[in-house]
N, C-alpha and C positions, 0 to 999 in steps of 0.2 A: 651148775649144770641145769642144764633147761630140761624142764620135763617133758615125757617124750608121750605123743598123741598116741590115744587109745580110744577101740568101740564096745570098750567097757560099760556094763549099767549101771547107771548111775543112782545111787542110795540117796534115798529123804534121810535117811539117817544121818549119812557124812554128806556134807554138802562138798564139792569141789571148793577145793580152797581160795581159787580165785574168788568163784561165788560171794565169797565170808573177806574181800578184801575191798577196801572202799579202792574206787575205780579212779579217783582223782588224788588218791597218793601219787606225791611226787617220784619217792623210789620205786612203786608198781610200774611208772610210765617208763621210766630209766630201764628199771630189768627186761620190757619190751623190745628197746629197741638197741640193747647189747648185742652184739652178734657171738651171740656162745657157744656155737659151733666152733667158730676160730679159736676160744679158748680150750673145749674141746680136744680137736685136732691136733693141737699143738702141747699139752700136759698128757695124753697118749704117748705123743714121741717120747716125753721126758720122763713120763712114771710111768712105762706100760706096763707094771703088777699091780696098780690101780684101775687099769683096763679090759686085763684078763677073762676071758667066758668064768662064766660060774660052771661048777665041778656037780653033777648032780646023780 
């Protein structure tokens, strides 16, 4: 699952993980251009209690 954009502030403490990933790994460029949406979509249909609103 692809993580999902935020206009969260961002900490010197924790740096975004991308940040701390070298940018010319080959599996970084791979998980780019996955379309995980469709994986997504599609394990919704098949596990929706993996899906579900959280209960708060």
């Amino acid at each position: 699952m692809q993580p999902k954009k935020s206009d969260h502030q961002r900490s010197f403490l924790c740096p975004d993980l991308l940040d701390q990933l070298d940018p010319r790994n080959h599996l970084l460029g791979l998980a780019k251009v996955i379309p995980w949406q469709v994986f997504e979509d599609n394990f919704r249909l098949t596990c929706p209690a993996l899906f579900r609103p959280v209960e708060t």
